[in-house]
C-alpha positions, 0 to 999 in steps of 0.5 A, a space after each residue: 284809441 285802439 283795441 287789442 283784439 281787432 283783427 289785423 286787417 282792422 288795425 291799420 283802419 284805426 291807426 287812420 283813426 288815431 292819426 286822423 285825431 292826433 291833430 293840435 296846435 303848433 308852428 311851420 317847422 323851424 330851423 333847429 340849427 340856428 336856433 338851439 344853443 351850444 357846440 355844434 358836435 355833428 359828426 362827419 361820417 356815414 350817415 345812419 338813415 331813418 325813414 318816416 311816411 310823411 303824407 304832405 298832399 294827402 289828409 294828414 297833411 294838415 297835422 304832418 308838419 308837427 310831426 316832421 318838426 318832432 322828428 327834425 328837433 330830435 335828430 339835430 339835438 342827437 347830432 349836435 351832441 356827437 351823432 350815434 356811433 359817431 355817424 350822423 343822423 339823417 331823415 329819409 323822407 317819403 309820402 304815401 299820402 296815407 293811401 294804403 295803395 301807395 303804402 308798399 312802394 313808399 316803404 321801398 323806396 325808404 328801404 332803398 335808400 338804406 334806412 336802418 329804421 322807419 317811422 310808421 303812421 296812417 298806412 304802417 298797419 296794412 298787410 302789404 307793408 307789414 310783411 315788407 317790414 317783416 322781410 326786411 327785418 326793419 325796426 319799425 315805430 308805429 308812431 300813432 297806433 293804440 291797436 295792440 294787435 297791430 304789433 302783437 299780430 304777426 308778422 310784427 317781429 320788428 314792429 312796435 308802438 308806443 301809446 297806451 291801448 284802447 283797454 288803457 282809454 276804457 280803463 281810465 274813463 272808467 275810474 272817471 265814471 266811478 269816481 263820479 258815481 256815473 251808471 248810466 252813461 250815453 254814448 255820441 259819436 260821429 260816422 267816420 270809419 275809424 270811429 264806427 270801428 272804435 265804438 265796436 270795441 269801445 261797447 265791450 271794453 266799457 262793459 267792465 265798468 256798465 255792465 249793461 252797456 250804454 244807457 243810449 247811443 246816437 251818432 250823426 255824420 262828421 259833417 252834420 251841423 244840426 245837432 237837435 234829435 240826436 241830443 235830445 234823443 240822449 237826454 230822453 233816456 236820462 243819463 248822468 253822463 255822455 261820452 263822445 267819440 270822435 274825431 273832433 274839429 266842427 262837429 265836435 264844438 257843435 255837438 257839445 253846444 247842443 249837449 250844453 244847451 239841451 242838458 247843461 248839467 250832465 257830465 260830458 267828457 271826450 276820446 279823441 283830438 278836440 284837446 288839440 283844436 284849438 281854432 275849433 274850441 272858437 266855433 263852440 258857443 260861448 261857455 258851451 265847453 266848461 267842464 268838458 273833460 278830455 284826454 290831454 296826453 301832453 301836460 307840462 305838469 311833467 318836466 320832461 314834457 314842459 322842458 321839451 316845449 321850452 326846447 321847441 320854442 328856442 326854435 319855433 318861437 315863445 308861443 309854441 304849445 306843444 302836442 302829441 304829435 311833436 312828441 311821438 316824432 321826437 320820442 320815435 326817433 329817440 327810442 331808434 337812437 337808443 337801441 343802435 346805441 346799445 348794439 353798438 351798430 347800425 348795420 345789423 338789423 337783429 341786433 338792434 332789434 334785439 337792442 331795442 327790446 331790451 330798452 326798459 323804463 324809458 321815460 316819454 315826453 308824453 303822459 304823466 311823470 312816472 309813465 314809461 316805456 318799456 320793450 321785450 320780445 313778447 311785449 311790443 306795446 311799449 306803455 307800461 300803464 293807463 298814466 299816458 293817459 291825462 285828463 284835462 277839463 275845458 273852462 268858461 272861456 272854452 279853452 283848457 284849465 288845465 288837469 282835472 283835479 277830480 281823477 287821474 289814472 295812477 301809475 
């Protein structure tokens, strides 16, 4: 949920958004080593180091544990088939607690430590820590960034991300709306900054499909409970659809309980992480979200996605689902391993930059089945296409059915 053209300085604002939203379901982190089957191959050399921000105290703490159990899977399978290079892999660990003030001395300290490569997340987007990437010429992931601009804008010379841009969420909510005849579209959000951000972009970027803009708009505080004017204000001006825009949890199964009881027959879809909260899908009234239509980027309809869930539940136990955010850790790490295996070296930072730029066709455990990524010097927005991006659509029961077999963006 991103946009191309924001100013840096606004970048790192709606990766906090983005992370922020990012939240789904999943399970403590587990232990890799007892858990997956085979040989044990782990080498015995030097260990190549990767750093991550991981706030663990702070407000991405609820969601940070399927991070850390996407990085921690990523790097066991890695080491159990032999290491890269021969060496082991080994996670150094920080926590700025996505405080941008903190932000610069946690990047040190990962730097000190002597990491090859950084995972980035709530704070990789600051100016602070893009110039300390930048001059320590650290091949970075920001894991969860839509903001193009975030690494496009310089300095961003070893900064890349990995999810389809906000042009890519304006683009395939567009197909939705043409595929479904809808013209007059309201738009719902909540007031967190991220979203209030998001909302100023989202205006112009729908413009290619509502040329006139949005039929209304209306928004309430995140921590609104009482939906009845902004609702009915939207159902006054008549529209064939409403898109909401926020972060989801409460505010979210409220909201859509009041569109459903005040327009039951008006389309409804969603940008942002209601697809997975399930524990807040329970606070919507009865039926209040069928027919509801999310984006759900992980769907087991792509082998690679389902056969990862499957590899997660050897450790984390037969019920485990899968979210985004396990698969921005594993993939993170992935990638890094790919590109120090292609320069035959950890200890040259240009050259595994220059490694990483070459990785084309990647194939993610995100997406549809033909999404890929894909790196140049000039192109550091990894998503090759809008196909990262799934449509799924909330039942009776208030849980998902499933994909949305009305549109799906082609890859």
């Amino acid at each position: 949920m991103g946009i191309a053209r924001i100013r840096s300085s606004a970048g790192a604002v709606v990766t906090v958004l983005l992370v922020l939203v990012l939240a789904a379901c999943g399970g403590s982190v587990g232990s890799a080593e007892k858990a997956l089957p085979g040989p044990d191959n782990t080498p015995a050399g030097e260990p190549i180091r990767i750093g991550v921000d991981l706030d663990t105290t702070g407000p991405a703490a609820s969601y940070n544990s399927q991070v850390r159990q996407g990085i921690d899977l990523a790097i066991e399978v890695v080491n159990r088939r032999g290491g890269v290079l021969e060496r082991p892999l080994e996670l150094v660990a920080e926590n700025s607690q996505s405080d941008p003030a903190k932000a610069p001395a946690t990047y040190s300290a990962m730097i000190d430590k002597g990491v090859v490569a950084a995972i980035g997340y709530v704070t990789v987007g600051i100016p602070p820590v893009k110039k300390l990437i930048q001059d320590e010429k650290l091949l970075t992931i920001a894991a969860a960034s839509t903001t193009a601009s975030l690494v496009e804008t310089a300095p961003s010379d070893y900064l890349y991300s990995i999810l389809p841009t906000a042009e890519a969420y304006a683009k395939v909510f567009c197909g939705a709306f043409a595929k479904t005849g809808a013209t007059r579209v309201a738009l719902f959000h909540d007031d967190a900054p991220g979203v209030v951000l998001l909302v100023d972009a989202y205006r112009e970027l729908f413009r290619s499909c509502l040329p006139d803009g949005f039929v209304a708009e209306e928004s309430a505080p995140l921590d609104a409970t009482d939906f009845t004017a902004p609702v009915a204000r939207i159902a006054d001006a008549d529209p064939d659809a409403v898109l909401t825009v926020s972060v989801g949890g409460t505010f979210q199964a409220q909201s859509e309980s009041a569109f459903a009881q005040t327009m039951p027959d008006v389309p409804r879809y969603a940008i942002g992480a209601f697809d997975g909260q399930p524990d807040a899908w329970k606070v919507a009234r009865k039926g209040a979200l069928d027919g509801l239509v999310v984006v759900h980027p992980v769907t087991t309809t792509n082998p690679r996605t389902a056969q990862l869930q499957e590899t997660f539940r050897l450790v984390e136990g037969e019920d485990f689902a899968i979210a985004q955010t396990h698969v921005l850790g594993y993939d993170s790490v992935m990638l890094i391993v790919e590109a120090i295996t292609r320069a035959g070296t950890a200890d040259d930072p240009d050259a595994i930059n220059r490694a990483f730029q070459q990785i084309t066709g990647y194939a993610p455990h995100l997406g549809q089945a033909d999404f890929t990524l894909s790196f140049r010097g000039d192109k550091h927005v990894g998503a090759d296409s809008a196909c990262g991006l799934v449509l799924a659509q909330f039942g009776p029961e208030n849980t998902l059915t499933g994909e949305w077999a009305t549109y799906q963006e082609a890859c």
